[in-house]
C-alpha positions as CSV (number, residue, x, y, z in Angstrom):
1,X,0.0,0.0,0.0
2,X,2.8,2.5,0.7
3,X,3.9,1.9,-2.9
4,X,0.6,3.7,-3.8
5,X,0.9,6.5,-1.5
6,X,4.2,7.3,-2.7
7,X,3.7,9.0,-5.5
8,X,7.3,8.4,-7.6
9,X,8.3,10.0,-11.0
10,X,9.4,6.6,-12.5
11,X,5.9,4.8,-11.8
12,X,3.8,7.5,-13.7
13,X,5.2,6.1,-16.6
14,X,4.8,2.5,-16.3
15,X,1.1,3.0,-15.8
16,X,0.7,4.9,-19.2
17,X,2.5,1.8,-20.5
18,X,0.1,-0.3,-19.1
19,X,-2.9,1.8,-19.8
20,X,-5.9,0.3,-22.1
21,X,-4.3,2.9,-24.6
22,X,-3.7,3.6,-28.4
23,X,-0.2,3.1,-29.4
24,X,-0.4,6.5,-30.8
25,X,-2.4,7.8,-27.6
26,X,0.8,6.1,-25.5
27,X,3.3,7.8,-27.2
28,X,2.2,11.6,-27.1
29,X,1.7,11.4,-22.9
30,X,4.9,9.3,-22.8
31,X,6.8,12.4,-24.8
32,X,4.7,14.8,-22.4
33,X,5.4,13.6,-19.9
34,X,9.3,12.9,-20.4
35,X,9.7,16.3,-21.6
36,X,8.3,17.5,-17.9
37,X,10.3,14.9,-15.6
38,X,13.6,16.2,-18.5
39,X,12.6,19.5,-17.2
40,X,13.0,18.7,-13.1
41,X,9.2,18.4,-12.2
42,X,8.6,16.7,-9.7
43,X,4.9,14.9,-10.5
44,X,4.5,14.3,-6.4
45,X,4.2,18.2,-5.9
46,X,1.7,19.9,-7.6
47,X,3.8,23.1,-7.1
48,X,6.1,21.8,-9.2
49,X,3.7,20.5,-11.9
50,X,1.8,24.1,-11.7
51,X,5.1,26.4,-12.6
52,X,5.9,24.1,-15.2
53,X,2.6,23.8,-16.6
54,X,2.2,27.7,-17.1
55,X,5.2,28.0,-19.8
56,X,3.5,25.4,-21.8
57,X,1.5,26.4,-24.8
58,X,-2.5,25.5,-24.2
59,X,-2.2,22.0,-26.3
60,X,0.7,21.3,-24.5
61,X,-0.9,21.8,-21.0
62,X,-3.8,19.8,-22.4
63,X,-1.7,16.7,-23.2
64,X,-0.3,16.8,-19.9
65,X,-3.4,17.2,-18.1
66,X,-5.0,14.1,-20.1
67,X,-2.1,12.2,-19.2
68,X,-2.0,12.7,-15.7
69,X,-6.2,12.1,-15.6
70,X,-5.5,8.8,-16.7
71,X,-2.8,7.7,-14.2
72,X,-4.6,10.0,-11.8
73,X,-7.3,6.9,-12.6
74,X,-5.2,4.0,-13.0
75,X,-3.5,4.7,-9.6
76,X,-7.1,5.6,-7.7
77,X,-8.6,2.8,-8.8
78,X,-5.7,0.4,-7.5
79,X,-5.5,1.9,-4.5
80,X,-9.4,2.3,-3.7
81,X,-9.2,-2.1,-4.5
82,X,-6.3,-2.4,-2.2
83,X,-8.3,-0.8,0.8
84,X,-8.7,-1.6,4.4
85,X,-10.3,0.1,6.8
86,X,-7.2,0.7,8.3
87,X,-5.8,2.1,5.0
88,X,-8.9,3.8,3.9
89,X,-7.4,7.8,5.5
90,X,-4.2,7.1,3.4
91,X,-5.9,6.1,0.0
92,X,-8.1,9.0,0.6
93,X,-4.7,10.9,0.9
94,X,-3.5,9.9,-2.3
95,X,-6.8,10.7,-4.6
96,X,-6.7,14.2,-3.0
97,X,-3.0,14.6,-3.5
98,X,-3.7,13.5,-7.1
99,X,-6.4,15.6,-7.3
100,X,-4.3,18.8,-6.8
101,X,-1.7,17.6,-9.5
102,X,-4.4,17.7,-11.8
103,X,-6.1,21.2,-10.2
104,X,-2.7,22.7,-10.8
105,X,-2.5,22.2,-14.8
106,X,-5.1,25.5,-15.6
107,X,-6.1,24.8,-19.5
108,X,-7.0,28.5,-19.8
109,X,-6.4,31.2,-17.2
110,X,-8.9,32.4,-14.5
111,X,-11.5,35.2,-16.2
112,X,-9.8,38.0,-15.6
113,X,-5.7,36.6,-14.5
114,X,-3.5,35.9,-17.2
115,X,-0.5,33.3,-16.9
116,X,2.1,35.3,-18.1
117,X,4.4,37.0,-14.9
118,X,6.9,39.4,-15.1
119,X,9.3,41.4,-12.2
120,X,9.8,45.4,-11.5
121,X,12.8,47.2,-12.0
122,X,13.6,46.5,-7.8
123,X,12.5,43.1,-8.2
124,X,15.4,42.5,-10.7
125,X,17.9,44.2,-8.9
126,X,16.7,42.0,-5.4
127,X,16.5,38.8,-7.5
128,X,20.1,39.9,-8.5
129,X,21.6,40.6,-5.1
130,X,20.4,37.2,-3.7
131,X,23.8,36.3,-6.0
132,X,26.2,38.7,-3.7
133,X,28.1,35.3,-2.1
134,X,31.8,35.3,-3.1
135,X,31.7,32.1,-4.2
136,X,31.7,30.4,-7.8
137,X,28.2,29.4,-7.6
138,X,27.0,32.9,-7.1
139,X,29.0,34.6,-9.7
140,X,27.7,31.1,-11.6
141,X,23.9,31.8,-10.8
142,X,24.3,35.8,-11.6
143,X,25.8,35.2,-15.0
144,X,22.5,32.6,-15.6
145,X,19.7,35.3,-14.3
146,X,22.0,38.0,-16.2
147,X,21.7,36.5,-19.6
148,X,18.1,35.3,-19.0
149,X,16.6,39.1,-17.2
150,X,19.3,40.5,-19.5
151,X,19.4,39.5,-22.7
152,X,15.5,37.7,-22.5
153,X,17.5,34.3,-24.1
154,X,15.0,31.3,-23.9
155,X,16.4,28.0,-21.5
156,X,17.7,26.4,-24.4
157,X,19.7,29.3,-25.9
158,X,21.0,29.9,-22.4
159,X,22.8,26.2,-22.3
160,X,23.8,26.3,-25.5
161,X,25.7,29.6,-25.6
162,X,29.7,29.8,-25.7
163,X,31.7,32.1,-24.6
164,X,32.6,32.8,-29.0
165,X,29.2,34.4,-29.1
166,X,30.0,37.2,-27.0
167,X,31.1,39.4,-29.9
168,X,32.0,43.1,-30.0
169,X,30.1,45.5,-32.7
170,X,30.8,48.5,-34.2
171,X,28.2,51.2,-33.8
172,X,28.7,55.0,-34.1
173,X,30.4,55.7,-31.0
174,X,32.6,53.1,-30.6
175,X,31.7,49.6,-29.8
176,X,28.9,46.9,-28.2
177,X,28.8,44.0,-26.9
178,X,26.5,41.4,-28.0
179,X,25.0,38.2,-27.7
180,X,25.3,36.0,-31.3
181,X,22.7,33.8,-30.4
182,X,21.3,30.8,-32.1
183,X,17.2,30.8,-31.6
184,X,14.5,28.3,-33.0
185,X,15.1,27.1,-36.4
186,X,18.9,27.8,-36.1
187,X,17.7,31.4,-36.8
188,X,20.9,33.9,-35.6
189,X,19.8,37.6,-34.0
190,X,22.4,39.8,-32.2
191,X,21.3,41.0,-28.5
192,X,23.1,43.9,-27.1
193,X,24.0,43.4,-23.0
194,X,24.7,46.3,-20.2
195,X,28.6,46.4,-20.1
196,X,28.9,45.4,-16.6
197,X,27.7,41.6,-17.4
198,X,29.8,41.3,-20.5
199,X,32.6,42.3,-17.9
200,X,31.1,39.6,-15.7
201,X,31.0,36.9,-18.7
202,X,34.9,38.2,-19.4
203,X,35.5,37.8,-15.5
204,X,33.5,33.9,-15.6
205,X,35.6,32.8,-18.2
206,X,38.7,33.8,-16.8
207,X,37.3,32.3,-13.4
208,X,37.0,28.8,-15.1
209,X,39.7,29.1,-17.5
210,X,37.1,28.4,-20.3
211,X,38.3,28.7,-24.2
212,X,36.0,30.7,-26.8
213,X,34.2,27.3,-27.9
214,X,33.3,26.2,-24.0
215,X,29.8,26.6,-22.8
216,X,29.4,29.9,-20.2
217,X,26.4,27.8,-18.2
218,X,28.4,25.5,-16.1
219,X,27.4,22.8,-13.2
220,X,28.9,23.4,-9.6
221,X,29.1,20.3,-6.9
222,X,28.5,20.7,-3.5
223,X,32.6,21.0,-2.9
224,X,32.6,24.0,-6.1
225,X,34.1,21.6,-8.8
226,X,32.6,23.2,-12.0
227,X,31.2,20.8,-15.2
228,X,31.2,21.3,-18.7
229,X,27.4,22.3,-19.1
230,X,24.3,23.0,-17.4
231,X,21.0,21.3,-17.6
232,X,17.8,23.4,-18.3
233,X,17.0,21.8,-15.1
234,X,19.7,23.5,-13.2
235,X,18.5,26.8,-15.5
236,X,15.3,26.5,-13.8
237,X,16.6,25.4,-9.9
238,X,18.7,28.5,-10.4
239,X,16.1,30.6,-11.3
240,X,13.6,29.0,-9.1
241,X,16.1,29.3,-6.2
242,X,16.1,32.7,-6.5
243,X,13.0,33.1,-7.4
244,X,12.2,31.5,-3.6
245,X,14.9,34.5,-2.0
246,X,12.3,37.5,-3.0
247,X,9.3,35.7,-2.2
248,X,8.7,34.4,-5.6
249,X,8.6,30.7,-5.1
250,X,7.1,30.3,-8.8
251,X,9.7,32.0,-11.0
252,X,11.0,30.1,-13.6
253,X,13.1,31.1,-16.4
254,X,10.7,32.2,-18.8
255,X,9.4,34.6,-16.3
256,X,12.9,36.8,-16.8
257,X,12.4,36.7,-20.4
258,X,9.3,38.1,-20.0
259,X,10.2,40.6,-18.1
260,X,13.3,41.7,-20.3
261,X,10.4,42.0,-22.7
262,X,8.1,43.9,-20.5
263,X,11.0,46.1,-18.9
264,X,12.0,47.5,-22.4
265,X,8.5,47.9,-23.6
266,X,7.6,50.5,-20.6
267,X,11.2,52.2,-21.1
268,X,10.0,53.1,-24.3
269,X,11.6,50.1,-26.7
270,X,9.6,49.9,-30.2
271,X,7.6,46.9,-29.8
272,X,9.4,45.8,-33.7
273,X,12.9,45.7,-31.7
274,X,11.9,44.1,-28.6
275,X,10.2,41.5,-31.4
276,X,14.2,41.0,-32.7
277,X,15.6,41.0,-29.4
278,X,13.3,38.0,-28.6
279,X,13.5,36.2,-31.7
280,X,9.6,36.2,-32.2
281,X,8.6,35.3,-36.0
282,X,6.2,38.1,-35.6
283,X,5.5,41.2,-33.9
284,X,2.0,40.1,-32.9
285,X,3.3,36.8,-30.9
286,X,5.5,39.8,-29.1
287,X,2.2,41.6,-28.7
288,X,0.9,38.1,-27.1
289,X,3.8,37.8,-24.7
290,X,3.4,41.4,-23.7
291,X,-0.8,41.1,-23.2
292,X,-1.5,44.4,-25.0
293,X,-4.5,45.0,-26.0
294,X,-5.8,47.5,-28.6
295,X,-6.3,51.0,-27.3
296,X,-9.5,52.6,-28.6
297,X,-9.3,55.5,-26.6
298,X,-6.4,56.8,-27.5
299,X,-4.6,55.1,-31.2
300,X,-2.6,56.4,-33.7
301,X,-5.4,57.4,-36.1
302,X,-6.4,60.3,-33.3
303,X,-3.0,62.4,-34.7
304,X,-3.7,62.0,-38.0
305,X,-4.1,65.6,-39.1
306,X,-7.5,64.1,-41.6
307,X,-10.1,66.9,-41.8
């Protein structure tokens, strides 16, 4: 019975493979659900599931949902046969604490609430003091939210970035640094960063003795060894880590890309070059990530001198 209670990773998917499923049916929650426990969920806190669930597109938080309904059953149904009235508080436990896994996966936001979450100016600058330590995991963990709040680069481009792509170019006053950084469909954009973390990225590589082609995202152990590469789990412990420090227990990485977005567009950025910046196809997915909505109080058409 305590097998039931425990609600393990590994299990979920043995009871999809032995689900009264289509092959086809078997292999999109399998790939779902892979791609989550890839992604460091942990599918016996709903927590977990619920930050994770909220960067997925709507389809993609549907096929997880269906996935878990069905081990949700598989594994009520098993433990409701299995039942004794000494067991009965504990299998009651376990439908309740599947319950909430399934609670947490939102299809479509809340009338009203949207999904998408964002920080302030002095959130940034709190979630980038909880970094202050002298040590090679916080000068590790700054460079990550850097690059992420920074330079609004998705969890995969953030791995897969080498120290080569920090690249100085010319512009009329001298030069900038940017970010050559690979995005989906191996398109290529430029993203400018502040000075002081390209000092910081010069500074990391020096710290690790790193060569142009290494990876700047690097594993620390617990006794400050430092690996070739980081996870986008580790991305998102990092983030989520931090996230925990300012009292916001359900940051994730995508968050700080979001609000890289967000930031510029109330400095004043054109919407067209936050698109760029991003690597958006087009300016109305930007629009999308930003939540604007059309104006019909005030629009462009009002300063058009038409008489």
């Amino acid at each position: 019975m305590s097998q039931l209670i425990t609600l393990s990773n590994g299990s979920i998917l043995d009871y999809i493979d032995r689900a009264p499923l289509a092959e086809s049916s078997k292999l999109k929650y399998r790939a779902a659900l892979t791609r989550a426990l890839d992604a460091g969920v942990n599918f016996a806190d709903a927590g977990s599931v619920g930050v994770y669930a909220r960067e997925l597109p709507s389809s993609g938080r549907r096929c997880l949902k269906s996935a878990l309904t069905h081990w949700h059953s598989a594994v009520a149904l098993e433990a409701k046969a299995g039942a004794t009235p000494e067991t009965a508080a504990a299998v009651q436990a376990t439908i309740y604490r599947l319950e909430a896994l399934q609670e947490a996966i939102q299809i479509k936001a809340p009338k009203g609430q949207k999904f998408h979450t964002w920080l302030n100016q002095a959130e940034v600058k709190a979630l980038l003091a909880t970094c202050g330590a002298n040590t090679p995991k916080c000068f590790r963990d700054k460079i990550v939210l850097g690059l992420l709040v920074g330079a609004g680069l998705r969890r995969e481009e953030l791995t897969g970035l080498t120290f080569e792509a920090v690249k100085q170019q010319k512009i009329k006053r001298g030069f900038r640094v940017v970010l050559d950084v690979e995005g989906k469909g191996s398109k290529r954009r430029a993203v400018p960063i502040k000075p002081a973390l390209a000092t910081d990225l010069a500074r990391w590589q020096m710290t690790i003795a790193a060569g142009p082609g290494d990876l700047i995202a690097r594993s620390i152990d617990r006794a400050g060894n430092v690996g070739e590469s980081l996870s986008a789990v580790g991305v998102f412990k990092v983030v989520n880590q931090a996230g925990q420090a300012i009292d916001k227990p359900d940051l994730a990485p995508h968050d700080l890309r979001r609000t890289f977005a967000q930031l510029g567009y109330e400095a004043g950025v054109p919407i067209t070059q936050i698109s760029k910046l991003l690597g958006h196809a087009s300016v109305k997915t930007t629009q999308r990530y930003l939540n604007l909505d059309l104006d019909l109080e005030s629009t462009v058409s009002d300063f058009i001198p038409y008489e």
